[in-house]
N, CA, C and O atoms as a GROMACS GRO file, in nm:
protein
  472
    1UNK      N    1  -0.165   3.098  -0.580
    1UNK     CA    2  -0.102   3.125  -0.708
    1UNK      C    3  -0.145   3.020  -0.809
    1UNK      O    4  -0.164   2.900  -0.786
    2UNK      N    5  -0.156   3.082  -0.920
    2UNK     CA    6  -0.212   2.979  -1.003
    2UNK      C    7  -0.132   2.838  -1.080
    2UNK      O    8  -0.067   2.884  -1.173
    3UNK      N    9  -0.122   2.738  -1.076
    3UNK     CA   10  -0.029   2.635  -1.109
    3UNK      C   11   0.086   2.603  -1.034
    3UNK      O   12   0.185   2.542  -1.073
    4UNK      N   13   0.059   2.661  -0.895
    4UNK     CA   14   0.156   2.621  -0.812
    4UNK      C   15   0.181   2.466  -0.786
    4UNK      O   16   0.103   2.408  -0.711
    5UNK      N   17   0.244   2.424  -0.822
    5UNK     CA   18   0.254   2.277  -0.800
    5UNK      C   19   0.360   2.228  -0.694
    5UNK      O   20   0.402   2.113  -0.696
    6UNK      N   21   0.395   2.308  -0.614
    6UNK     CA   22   0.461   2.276  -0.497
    6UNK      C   23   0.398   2.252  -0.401
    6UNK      O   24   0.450   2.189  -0.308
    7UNK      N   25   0.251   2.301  -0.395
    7UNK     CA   26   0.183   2.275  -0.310
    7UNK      C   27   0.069   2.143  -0.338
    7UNK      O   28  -0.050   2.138  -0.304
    8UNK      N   29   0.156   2.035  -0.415
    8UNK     CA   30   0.102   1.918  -0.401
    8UNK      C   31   0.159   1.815  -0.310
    8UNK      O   32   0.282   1.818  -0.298
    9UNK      N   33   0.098   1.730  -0.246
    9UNK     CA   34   0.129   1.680  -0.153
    9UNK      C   35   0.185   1.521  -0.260
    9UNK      O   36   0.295   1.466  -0.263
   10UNK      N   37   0.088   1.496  -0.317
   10UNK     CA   38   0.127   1.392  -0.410
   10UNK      C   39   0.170   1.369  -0.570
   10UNK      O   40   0.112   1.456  -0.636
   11UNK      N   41   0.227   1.310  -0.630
   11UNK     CA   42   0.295   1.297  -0.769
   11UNK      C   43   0.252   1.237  -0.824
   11UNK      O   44   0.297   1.134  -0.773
   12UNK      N   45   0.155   1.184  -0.947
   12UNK     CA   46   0.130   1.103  -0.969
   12UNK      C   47   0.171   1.066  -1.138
   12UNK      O   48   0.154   1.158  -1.218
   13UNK      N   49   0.226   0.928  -1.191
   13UNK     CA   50   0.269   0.941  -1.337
   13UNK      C   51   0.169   0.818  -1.384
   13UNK      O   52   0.175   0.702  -1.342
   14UNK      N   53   0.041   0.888  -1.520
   14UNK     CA   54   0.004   0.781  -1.596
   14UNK      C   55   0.069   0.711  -1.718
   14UNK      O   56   0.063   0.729  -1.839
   15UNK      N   57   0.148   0.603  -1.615
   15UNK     CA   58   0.246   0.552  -1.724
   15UNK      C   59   0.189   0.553  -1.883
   15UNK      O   60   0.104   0.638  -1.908
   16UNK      N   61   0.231   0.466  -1.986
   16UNK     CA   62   0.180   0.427  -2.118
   16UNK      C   63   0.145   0.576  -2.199
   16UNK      O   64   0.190   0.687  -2.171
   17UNK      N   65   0.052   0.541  -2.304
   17UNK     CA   66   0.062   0.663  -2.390
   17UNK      C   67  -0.114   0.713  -2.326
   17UNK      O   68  -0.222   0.655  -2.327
   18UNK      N   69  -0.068   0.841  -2.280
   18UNK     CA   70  -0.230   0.908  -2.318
   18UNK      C   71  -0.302   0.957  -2.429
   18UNK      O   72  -0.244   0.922  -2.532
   19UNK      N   73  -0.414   1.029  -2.456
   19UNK     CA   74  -0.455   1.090  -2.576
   19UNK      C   75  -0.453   1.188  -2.541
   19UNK      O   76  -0.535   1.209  -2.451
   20UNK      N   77  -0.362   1.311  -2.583
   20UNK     CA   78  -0.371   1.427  -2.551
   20UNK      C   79  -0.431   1.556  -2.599
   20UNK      O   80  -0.394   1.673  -2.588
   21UNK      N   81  -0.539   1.497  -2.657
   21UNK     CA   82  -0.687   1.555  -2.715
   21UNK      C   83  -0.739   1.530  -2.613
   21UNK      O   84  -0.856   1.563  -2.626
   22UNK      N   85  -0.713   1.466  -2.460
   22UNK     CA   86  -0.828   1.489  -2.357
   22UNK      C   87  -0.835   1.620  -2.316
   22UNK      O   88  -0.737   1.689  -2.343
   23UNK      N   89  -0.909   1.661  -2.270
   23UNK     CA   90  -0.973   1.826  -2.167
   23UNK      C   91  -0.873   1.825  -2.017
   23UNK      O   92  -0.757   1.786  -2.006
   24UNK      N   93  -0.937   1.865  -1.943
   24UNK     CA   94  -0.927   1.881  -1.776
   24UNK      C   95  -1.039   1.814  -1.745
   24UNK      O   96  -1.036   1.778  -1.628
   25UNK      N   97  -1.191   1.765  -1.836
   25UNK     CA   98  -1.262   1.670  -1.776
   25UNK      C   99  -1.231   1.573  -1.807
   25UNK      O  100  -1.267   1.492  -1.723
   26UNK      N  101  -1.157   1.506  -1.924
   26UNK     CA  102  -1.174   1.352  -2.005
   26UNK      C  103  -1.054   1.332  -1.874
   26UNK      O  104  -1.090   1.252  -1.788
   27UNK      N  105  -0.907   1.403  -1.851
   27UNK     CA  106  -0.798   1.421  -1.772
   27UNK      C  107  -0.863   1.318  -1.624
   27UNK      O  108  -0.823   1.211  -1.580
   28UNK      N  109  -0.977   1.406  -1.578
   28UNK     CA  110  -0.980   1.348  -1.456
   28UNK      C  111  -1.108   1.241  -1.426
   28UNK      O  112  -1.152   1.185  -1.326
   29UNK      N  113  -1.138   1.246  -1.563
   29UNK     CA  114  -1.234   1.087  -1.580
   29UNK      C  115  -1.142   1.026  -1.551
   29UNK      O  116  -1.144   0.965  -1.444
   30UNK      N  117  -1.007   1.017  -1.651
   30UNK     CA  118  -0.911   0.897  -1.642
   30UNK      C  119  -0.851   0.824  -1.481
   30UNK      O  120  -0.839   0.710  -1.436
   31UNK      N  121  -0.821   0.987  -1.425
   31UNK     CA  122  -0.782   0.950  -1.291
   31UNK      C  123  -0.843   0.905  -1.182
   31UNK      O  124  -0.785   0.864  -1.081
   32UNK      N  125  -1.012   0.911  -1.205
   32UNK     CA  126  -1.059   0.828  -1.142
   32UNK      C  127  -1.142   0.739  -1.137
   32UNK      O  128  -1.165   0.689  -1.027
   33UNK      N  129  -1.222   0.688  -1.272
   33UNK     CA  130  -1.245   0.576  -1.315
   33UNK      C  131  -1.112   0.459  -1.355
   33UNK      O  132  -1.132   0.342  -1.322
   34UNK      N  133  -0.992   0.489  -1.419
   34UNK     CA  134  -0.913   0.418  -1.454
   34UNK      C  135  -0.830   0.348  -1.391
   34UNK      O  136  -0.807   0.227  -1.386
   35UNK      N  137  -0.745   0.529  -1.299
   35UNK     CA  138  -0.672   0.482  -1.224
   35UNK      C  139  -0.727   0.442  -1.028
   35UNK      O  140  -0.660   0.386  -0.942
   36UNK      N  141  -0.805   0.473  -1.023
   36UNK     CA  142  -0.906   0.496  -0.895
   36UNK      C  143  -0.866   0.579  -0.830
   36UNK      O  144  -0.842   0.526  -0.721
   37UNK      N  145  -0.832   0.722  -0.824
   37UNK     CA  146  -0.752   0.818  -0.733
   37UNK      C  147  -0.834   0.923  -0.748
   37UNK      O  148  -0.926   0.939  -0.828
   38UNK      N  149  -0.790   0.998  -0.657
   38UNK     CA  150  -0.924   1.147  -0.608
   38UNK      C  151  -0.863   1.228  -0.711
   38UNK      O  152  -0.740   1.226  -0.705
   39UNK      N  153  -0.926   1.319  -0.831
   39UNK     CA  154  -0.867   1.411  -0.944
   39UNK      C  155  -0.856   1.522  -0.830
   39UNK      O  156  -0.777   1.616  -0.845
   40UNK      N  157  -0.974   1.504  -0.663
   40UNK     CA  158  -0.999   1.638  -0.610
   40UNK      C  159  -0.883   1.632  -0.500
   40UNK      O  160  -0.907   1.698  -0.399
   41UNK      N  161  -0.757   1.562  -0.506
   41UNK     CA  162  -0.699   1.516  -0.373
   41UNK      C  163  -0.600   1.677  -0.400
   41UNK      O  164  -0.631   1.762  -0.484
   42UNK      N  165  -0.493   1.685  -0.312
   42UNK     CA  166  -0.375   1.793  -0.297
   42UNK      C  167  -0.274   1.701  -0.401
   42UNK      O  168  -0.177   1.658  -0.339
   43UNK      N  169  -0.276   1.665  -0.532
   43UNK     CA  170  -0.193   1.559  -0.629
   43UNK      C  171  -0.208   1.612  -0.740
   43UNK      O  172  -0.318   1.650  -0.779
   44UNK      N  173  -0.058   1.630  -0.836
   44UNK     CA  174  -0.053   1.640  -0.959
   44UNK      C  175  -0.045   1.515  -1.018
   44UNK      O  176   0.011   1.414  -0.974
   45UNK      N  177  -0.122   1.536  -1.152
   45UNK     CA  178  -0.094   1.359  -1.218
   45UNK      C  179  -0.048   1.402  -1.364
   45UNK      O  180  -0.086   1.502  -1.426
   46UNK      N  181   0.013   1.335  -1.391
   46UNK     CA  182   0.106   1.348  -1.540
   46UNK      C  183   0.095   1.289  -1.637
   46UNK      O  184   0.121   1.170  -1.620
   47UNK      N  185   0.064   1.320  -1.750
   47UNK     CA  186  -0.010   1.233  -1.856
   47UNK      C  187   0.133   1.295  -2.012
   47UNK      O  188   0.187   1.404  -2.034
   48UNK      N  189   0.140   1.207  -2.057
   48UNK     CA  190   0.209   1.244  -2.216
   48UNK      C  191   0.148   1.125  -2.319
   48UNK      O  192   0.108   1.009  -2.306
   49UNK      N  193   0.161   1.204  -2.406
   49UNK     CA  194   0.153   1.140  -2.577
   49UNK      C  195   0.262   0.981  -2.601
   49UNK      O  196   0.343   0.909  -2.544
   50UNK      N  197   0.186   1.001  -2.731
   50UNK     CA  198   0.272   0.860  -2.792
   50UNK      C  199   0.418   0.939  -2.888
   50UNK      O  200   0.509   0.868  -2.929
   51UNK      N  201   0.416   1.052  -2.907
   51UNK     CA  202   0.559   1.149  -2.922
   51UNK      C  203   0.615   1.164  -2.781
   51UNK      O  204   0.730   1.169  -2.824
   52UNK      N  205   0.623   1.169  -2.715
   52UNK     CA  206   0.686   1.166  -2.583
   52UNK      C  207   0.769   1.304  -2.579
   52UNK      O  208   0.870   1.327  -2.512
   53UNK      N  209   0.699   1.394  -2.670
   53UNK     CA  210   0.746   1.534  -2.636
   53UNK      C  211   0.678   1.650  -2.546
   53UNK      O  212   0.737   1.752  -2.510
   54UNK      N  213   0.536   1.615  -2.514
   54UNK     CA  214   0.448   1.642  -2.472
   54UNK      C  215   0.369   1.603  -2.340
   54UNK      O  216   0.317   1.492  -2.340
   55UNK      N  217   0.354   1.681  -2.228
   55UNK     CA  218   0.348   1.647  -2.096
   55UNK      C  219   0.172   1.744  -2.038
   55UNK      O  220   0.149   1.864  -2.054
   56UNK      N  221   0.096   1.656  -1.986
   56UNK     CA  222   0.040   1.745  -1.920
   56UNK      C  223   0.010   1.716  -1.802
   56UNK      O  224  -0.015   1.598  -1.778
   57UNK      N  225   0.001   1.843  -1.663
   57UNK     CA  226  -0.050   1.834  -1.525
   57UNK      C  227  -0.129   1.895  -1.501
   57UNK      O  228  -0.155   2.015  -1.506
   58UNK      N  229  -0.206   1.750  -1.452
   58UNK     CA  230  -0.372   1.793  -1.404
   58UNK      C  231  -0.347   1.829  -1.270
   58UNK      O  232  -0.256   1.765  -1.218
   59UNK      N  233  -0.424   1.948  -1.174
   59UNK     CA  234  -0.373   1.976  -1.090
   59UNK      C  235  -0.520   2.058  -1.002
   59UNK      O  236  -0.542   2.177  -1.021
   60UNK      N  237  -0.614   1.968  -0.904
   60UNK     CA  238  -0.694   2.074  -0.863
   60UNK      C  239  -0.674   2.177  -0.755
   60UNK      O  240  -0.622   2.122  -0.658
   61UNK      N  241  -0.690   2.280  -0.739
   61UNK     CA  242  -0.650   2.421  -0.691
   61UNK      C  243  -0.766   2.409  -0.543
   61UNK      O  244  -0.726   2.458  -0.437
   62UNK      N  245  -0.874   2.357  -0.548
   62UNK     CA  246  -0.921   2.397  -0.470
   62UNK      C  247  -1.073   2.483  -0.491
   62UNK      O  248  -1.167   2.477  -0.412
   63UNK      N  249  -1.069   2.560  -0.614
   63UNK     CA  250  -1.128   2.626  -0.675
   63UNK      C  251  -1.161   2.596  -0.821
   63UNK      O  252  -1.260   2.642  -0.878
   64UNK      N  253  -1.087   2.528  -0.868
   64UNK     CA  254  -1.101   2.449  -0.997
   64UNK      C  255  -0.950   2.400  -1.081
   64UNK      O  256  -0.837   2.441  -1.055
   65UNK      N  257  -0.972   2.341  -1.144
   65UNK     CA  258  -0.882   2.232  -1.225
   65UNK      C  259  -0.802   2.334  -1.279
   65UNK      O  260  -0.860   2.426  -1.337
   66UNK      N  261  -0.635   2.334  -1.269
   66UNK     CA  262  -0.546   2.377  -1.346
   66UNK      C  263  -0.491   2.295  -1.437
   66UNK      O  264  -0.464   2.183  -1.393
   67UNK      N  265  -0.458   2.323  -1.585
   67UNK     CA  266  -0.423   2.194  -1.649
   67UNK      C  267  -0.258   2.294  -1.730
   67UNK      O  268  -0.240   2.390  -1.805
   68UNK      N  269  -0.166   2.186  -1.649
   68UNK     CA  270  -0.005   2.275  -1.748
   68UNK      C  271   0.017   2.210  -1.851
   68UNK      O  272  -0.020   2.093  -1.857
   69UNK      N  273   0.079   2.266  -1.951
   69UNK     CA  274   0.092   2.224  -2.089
   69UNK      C  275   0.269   2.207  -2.121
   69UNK      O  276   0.336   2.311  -2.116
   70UNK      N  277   0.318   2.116  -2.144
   70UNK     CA  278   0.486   2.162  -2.178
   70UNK      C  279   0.514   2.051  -2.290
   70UNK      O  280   0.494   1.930  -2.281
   71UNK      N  281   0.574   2.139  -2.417
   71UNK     CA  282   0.631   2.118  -2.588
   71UNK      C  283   0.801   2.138  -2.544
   71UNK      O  284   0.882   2.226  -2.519
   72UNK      N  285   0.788   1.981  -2.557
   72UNK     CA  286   0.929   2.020  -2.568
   72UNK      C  287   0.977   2.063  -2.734
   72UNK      O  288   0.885   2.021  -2.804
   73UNK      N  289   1.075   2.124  -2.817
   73UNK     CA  290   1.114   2.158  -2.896
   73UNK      C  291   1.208   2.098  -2.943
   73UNK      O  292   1.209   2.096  -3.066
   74UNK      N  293   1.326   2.025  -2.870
   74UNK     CA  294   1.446   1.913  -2.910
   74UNK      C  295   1.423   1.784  -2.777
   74UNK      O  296   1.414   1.803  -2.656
   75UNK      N  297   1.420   1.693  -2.831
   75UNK     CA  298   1.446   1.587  -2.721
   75UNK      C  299   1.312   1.507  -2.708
   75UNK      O  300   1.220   1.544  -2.780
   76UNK      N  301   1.288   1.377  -2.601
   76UNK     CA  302   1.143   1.336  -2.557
   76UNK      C  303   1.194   1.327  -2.397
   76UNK      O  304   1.308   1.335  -2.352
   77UNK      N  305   1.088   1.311  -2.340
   77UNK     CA  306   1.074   1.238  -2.199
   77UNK      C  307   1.092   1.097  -2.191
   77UNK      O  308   1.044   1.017  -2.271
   78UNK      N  309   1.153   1.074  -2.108
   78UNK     CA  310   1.209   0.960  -2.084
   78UNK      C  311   1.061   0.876  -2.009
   78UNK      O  312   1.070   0.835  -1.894
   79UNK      N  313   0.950   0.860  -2.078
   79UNK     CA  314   0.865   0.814  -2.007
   79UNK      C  315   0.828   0.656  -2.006
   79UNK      O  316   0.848   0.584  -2.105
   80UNK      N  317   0.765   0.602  -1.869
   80UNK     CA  318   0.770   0.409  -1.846
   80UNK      C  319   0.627   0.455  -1.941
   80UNK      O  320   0.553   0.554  -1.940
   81UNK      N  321   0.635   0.322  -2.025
   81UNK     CA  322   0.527   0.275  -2.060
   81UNK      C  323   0.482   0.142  -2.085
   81UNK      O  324   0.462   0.067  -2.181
   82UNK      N  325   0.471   0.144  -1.915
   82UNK     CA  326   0.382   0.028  -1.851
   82UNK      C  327   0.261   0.036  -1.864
   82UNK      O  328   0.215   0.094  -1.765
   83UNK      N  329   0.134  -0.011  -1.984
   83UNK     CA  330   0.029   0.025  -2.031
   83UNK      C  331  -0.096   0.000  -1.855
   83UNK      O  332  -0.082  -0.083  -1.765
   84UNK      N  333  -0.214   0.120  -1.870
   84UNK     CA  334  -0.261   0.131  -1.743
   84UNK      C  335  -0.216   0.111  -1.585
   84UNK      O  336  -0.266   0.043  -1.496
   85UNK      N  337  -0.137   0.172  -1.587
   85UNK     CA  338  -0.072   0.188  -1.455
   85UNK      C  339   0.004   0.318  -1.439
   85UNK      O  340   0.079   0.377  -1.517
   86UNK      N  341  -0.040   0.350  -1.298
   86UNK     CA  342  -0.045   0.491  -1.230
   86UNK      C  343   0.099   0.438  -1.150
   86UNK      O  344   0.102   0.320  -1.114
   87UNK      N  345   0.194   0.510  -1.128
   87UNK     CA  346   0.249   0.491  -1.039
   87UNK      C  347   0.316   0.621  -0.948
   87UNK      O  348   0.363   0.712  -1.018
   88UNK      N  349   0.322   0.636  -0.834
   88UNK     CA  350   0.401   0.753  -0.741
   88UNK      C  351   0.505   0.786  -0.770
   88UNK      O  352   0.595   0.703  -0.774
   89UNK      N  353   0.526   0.909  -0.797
   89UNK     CA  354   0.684   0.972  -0.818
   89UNK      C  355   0.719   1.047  -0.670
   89UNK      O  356   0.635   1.107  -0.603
   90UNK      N  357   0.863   1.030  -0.636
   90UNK     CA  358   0.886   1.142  -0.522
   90UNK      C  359   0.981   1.297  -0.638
   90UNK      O  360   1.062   1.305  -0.730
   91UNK      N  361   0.915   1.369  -0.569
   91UNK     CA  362   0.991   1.527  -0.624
   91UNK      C  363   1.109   1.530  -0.697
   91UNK      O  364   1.129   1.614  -0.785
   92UNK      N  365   1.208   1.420  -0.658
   92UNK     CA  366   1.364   1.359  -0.670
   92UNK      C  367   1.291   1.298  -0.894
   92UNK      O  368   1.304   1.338  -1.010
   93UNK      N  369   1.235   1.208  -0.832
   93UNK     CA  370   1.199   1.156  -0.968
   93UNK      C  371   1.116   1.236  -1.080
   93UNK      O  372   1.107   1.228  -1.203
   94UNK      N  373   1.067   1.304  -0.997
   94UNK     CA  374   0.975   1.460  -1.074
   94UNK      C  375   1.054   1.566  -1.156
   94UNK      O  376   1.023   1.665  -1.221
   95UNK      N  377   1.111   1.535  -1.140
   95UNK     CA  378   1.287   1.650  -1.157
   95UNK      C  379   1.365   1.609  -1.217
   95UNK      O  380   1.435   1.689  -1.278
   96UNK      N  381   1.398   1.448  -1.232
   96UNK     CA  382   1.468   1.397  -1.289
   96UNK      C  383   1.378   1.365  -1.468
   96UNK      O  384   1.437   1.324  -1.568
   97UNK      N  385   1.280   1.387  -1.462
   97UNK     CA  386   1.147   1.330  -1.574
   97UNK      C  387   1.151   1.470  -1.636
   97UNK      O  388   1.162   1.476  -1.758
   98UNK      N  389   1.144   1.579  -1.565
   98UNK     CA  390   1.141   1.693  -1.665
   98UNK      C  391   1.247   1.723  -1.743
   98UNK      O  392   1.238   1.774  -1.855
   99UNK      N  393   1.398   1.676  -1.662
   99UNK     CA  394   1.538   1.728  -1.748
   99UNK      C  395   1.553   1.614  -1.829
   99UNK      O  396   1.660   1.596  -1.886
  100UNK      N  397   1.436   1.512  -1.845
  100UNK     CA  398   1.496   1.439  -1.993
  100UNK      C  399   1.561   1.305  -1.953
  100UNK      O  400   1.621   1.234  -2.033
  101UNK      N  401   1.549   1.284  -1.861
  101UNK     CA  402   1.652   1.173  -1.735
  101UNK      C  403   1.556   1.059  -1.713
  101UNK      O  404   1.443   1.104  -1.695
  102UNK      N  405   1.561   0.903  -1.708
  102UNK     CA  406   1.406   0.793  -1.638
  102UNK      C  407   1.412   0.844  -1.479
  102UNK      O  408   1.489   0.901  -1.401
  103UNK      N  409   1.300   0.795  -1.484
  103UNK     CA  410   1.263   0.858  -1.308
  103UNK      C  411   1.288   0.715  -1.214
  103UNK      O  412   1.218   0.692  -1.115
  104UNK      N  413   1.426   0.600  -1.271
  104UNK     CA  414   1.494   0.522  -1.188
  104UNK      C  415   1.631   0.596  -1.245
  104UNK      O  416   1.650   0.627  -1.363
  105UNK      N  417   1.720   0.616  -1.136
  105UNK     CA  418   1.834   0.614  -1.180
  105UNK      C  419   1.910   0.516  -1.075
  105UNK      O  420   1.903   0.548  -0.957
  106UNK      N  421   1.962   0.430  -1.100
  106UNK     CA  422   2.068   0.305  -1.055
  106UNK      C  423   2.164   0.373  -0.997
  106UNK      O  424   2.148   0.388  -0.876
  107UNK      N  425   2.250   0.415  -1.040
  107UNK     CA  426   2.332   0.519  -0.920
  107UNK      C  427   2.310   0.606  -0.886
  107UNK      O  428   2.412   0.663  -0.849
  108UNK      N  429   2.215   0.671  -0.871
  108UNK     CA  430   2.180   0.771  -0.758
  108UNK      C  431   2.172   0.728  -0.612
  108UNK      O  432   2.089   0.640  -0.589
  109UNK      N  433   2.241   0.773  -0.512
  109UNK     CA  434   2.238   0.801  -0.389
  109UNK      C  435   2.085   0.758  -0.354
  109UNK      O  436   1.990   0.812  -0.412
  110UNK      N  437   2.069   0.665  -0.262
  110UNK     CA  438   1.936   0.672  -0.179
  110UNK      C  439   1.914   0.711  -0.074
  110UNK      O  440   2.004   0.723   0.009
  111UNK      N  441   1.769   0.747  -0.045
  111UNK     CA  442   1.725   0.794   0.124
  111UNK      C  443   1.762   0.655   0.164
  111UNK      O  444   1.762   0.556   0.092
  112UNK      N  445   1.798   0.664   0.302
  112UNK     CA  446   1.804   0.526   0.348
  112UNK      C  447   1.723   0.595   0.517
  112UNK      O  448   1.715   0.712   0.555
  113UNK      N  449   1.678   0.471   0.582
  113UNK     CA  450   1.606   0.521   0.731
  113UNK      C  451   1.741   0.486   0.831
  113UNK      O  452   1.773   0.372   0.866
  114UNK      N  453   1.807   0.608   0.866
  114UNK     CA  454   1.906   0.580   0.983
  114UNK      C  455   1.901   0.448   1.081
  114UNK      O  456   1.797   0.384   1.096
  115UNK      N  457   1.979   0.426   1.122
  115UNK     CA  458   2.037   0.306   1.221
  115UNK      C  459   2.060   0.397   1.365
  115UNK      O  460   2.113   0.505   1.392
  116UNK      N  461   1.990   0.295   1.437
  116UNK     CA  462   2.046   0.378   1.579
  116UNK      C  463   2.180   0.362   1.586
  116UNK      O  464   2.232   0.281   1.510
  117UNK      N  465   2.254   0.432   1.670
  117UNK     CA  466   2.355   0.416   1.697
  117UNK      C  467   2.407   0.400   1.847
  117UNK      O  468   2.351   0.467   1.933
  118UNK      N  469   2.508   0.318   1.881
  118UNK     CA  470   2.504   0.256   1.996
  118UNK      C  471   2.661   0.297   2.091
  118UNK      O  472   2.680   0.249   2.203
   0.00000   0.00000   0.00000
């Protein structure tokens, strides 16, 4: 399916401001001259503007580069802009970045790795 993005294995967010006059090629120059990461891996990477209304995911299929486009109309993204730096989102923080929310939230509930029990 086309722009399925569930079927990425990885998340990826280019913190700071992008230029969002890049393509799907300037897109995955960035991701791997800049940030050093495979544009060809199973990974969406997330790029927005210096309006912070504007989001795009680079996303390869396998068959070629899908690129999603999303305007927001009221509001911005709550996006880090930690200038050149890539950092991992889990799905939890992916979700929390689209409804407008930072992708730390301080009280949110954490995974924690169980304790044996005795």
């Amino acid at each position: 399916m086309v722009g399925d993005i569930s079927a990425a294995e990885n998340i990826y967010i280019a913190c700071g401001k992008t230029d969002m006059r890049k393509s799907i090629d300037g897109l995955a120059a960035l991701v791997q001259s800049q940030y050093r990461l495979d544009p060809f891996s199973k990974s969406i990477f997330l790029f927005c503007g210096g309006k912070s209304d504007r989001v795009k995911i680079l996303m390869w299929e396998g068959d070629g580069f899908v690129l999603l486009y999303k305007r927001l109309e009221s509001g911005r993204f709550r996006w880090p802009r930690t200038k050149d730096e890539v950092k991992p989102l889990s799905w939890q923080q992916f979700n929390w970045l689209m409804q407008g929310l930072d992708i730390e939230q301080p009280t949110a509930i954490k995974h924690i790795n169980p304790r044996k029990i005795y």
